[in-house]
C-alpha positions in Angstrom: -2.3 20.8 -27.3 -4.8 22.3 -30.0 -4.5 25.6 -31.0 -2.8 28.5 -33.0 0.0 30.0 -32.8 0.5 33.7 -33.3 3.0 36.3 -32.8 1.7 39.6 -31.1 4.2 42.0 -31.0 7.4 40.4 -30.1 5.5 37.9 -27.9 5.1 34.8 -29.1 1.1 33.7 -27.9 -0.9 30.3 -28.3 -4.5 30.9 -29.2 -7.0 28.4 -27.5 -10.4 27.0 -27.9 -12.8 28.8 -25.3 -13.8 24.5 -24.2 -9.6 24.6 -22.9 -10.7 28.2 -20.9 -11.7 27.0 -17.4 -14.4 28.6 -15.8 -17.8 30.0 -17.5 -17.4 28.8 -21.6 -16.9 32.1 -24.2 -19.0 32.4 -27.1 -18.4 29.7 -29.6 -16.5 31.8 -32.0 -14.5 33.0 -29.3 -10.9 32.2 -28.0 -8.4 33.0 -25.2 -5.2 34.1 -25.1 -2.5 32.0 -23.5 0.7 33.8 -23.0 4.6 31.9 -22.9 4.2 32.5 -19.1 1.1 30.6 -18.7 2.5 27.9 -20.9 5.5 27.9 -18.5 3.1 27.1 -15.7 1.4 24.0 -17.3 4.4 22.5 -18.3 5.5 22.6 -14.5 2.8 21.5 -13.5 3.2 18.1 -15.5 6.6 18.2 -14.7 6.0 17.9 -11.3 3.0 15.2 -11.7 5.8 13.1 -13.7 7.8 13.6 -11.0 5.3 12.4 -8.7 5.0 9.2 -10.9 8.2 8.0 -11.4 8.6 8.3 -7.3 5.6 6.1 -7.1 6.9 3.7 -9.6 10.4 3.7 -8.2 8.7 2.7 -4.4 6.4 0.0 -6.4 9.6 -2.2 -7.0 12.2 -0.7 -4.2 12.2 -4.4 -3.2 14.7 -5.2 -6.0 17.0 -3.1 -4.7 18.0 -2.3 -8.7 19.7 1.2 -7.2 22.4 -1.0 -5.9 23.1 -2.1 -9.0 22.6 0.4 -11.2 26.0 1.9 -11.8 27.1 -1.2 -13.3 24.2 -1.5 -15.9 24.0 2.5 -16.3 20.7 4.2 -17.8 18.9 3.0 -20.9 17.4 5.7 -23.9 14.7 4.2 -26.1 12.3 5.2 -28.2 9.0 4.6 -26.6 7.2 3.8 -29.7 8.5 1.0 -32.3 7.5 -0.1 -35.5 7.4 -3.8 -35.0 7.2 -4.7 -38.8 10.4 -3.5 -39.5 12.5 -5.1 -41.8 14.2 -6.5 -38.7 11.7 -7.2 -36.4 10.1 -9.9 -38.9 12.4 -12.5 -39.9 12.0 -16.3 -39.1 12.7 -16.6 -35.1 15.0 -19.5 -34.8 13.6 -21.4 -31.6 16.0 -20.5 -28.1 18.0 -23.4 -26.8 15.5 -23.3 -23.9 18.5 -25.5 -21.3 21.2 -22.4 -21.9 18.2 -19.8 -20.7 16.5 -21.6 -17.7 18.2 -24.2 -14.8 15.1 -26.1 -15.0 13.6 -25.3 -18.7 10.7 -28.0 -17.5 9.0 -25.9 -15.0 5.6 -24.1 -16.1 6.2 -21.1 -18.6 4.8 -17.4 -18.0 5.4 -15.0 -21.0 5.0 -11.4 -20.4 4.5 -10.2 -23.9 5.8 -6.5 -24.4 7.6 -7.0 -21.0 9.3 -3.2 -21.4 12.2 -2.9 -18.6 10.9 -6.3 -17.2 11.1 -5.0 -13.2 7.1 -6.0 -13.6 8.2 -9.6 -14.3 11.8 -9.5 -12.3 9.5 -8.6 -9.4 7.1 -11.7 -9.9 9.6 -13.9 -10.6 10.9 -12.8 -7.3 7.7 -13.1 -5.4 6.3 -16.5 -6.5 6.3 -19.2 -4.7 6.0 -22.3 -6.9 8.2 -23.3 -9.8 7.9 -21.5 -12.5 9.8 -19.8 -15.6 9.4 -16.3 -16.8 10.2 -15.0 -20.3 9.6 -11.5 -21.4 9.4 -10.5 -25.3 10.1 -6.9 -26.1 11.1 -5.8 -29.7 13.5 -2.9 -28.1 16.8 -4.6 -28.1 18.4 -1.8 -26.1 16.3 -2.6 -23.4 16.6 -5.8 -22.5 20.1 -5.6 -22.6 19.9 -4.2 -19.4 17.1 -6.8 -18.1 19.2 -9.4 -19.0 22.0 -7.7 -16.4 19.5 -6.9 -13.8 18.1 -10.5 -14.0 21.7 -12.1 -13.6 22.4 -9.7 -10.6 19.5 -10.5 -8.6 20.5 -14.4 -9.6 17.2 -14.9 -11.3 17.7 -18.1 -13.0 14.2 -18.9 -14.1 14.2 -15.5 -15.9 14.5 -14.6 -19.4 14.9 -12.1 -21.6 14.4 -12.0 -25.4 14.4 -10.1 -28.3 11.6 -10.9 -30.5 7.8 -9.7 -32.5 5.4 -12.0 -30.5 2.9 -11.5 -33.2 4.4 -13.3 -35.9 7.2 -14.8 -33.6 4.9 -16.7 -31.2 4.5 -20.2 -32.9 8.1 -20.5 -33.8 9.3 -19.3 -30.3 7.0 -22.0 -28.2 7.7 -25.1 -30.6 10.3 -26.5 -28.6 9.7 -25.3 -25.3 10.0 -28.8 -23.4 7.5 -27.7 -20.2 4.3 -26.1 -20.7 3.2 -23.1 -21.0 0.5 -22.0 -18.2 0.2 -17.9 -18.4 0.7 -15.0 -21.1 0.4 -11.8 -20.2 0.0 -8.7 -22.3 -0.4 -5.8 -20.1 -0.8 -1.9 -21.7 0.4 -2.4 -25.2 1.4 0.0 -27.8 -2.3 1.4 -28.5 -1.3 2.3 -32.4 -4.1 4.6 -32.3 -4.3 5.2 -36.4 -5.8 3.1 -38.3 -3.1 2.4 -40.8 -0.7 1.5 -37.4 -3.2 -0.4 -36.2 -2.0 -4.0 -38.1 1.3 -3.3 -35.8 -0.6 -4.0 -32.0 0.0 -6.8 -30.7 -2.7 -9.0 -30.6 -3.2 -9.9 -34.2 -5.1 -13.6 -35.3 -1.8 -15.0 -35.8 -0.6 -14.9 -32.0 -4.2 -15.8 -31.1 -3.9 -18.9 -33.3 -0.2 -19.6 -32.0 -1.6 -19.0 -28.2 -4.3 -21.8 -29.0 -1.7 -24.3 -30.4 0.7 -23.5 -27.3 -1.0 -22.6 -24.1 -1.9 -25.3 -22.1 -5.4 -26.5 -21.4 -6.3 -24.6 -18.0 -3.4 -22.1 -18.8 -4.5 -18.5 -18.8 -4.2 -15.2 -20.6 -4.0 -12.1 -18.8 -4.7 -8.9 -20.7 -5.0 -5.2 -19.6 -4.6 -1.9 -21.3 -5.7 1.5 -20.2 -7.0 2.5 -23.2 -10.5 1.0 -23.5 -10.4 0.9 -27.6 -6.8 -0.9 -27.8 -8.9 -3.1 -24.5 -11.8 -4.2 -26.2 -10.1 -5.3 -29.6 -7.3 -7.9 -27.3 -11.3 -8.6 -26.0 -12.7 -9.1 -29.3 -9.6 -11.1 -30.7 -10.3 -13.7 -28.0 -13.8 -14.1 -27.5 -13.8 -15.1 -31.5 -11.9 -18.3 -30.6 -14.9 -20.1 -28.4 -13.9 -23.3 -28.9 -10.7 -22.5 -27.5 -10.9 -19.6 -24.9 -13.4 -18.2 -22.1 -13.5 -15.7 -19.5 -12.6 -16.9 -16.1 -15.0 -14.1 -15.1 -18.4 -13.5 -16.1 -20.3 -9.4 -16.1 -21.9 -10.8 -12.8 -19.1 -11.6 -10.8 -18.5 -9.6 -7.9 -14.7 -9.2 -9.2 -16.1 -7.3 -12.5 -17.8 -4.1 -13.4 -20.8 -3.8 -15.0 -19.1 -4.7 -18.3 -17.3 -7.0 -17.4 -14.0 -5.8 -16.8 -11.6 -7.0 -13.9 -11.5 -4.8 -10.8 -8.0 -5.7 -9.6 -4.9 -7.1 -10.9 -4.7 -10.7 -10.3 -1.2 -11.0 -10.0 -0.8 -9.0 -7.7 2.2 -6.9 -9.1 0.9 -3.7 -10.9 3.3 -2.6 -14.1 4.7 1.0 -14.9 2.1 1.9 -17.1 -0.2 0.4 -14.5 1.0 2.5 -12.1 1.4 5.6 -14.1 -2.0 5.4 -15.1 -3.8 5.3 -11.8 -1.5 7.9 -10.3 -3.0 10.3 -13.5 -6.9 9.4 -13.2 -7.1 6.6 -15.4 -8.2 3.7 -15.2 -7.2 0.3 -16.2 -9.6 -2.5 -18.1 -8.9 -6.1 -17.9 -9.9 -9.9 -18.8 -8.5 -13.3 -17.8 -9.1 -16.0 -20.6 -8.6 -19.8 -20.0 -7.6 -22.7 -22.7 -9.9 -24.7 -23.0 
């Protein structure tokens, strides 16, 4: 929130902009006063709408039945935002020993890059029909320490979970991967709204390259953000690579907007952010790409 702070008094008040004031605008130069008590009342409010959310999230993947399991994996506290080009986060990735992670490391791969508490990607694992693996990359080590214990309660045996920067990671990761590898997904990344954070989101040229090398011809790239800016750069990144990628959708297909973007998911599973974003307003933009 924008604004200044004051003390009238022994009242602490936040002065607003008269553009925050609903109803008819003040005068330019003038501002509002907003007292502690009306502060207390917005902050219910999005209390409550948070509330609201996480119910709506929790029903989106009831069908694990994760509550059941929960008191033996416990809650998980993480930061939200992480640097990825930490000192830790960017040394060599030693390729996995891909027979210890999947019963059948052969089958099609589907990476969900940025996976967060991978219930988007335990879900589809869950739901799909043909054989297929699932890895999900997440640089919050914390984190996946409970996916991995979810996954192996729910027997999820063509599920992974790894700790590892994608951006620079990528190449290194897929080298020895023995199947092939048919979809990626990055879904709502980190927007790194600065511009000085901005060399930290995830799709950089180097996992562009590595996705070129890697995915297989036909495979796809699924990418969806609901922040239009951090959208149309994954966009951009892509689209550069001609020879390599396409759209599977053009701006006059009936599944696209005016612009171009996807109207639904085609997965069919939404994520958290996914959800959390709708249930406040937003809106979501997305593109599938294809190899080439």
């Amino acid at each position: 929130m924008v604004g200044t702070t004051v003390w009238l008094g022994a009242r602490r008040t936040l002065l607003l902009p008269a553009a925050w004031r609903p109803g008819p605008p003040l005068p330019p130069a003038a501002m509002m006063l907003c007292t502690r008590f009306q502060l207390r009342n917005a902050a219910t409010d999005t209390t409550s709408q948070l509330i609201k959310t996480a119910v709506l999230v929790e029903k989106a993947y009831e069908e694990l039945q994760l509550k059941n399991i929960q008191h033996q994996v416990g809650g998980v506290r993480v930061r939200q935002h992480v640097n990825p080009l930490k000192a830790s986060l960017i040394v060599p990735v030693t390729p996995p020993v891909w027979e210890t992670l999947f019963a059948d490391p052969t089958l099609p791969l589907h990476i969900d890059i940025g996976c967060g508490s991978g219930r988007f990607l335990m879900l589809l694992a869950k739901r799909t029909a043909a054989p297929c693996n699932f890895l999900g990359l997440d640089v919050r080590d914390k984190l996946l320490q409970r996916s991995r214990l979810w996954a192996e309660e729910l027997n999820l045996t063509n599920l992974h979970f790894m700790v590892a920067n994608a951006t620079i990671g990528m190449d290194a990761i897929l080298s020895t991967y023995p199947g092939k590898v048919s979809l990626v997904s990055i879904l709502c990344p980190d927007p790194h709204f600065k511009k000085r954070h901005q060399k930290r989101r995830i799709v950089q040229k180097c996992l562009v390259d590595a996705l070129a090398k890697h995915l297989a011809p036909g495979g796809q790239i699924f990418l969806q953000s609901d922040v239009r800016e951090v959208a149309v750069d994954m966009r951009d990144q892509f689209d550069a690579n001609t020879t390599v990628f396409t759209r599977v959708h053009t701006k006059n297909s009936a599944d696209c907007d005016q612009e171009g973007w996807l109207l639904e998911n085609p997965l069919g599973v939404a994520t958290e952010r996914e959800i959390h974003a709708l249930a406040q307003g937003g809106r979501l933009y997305r593109l599938l790409f294809r190899r080439l």
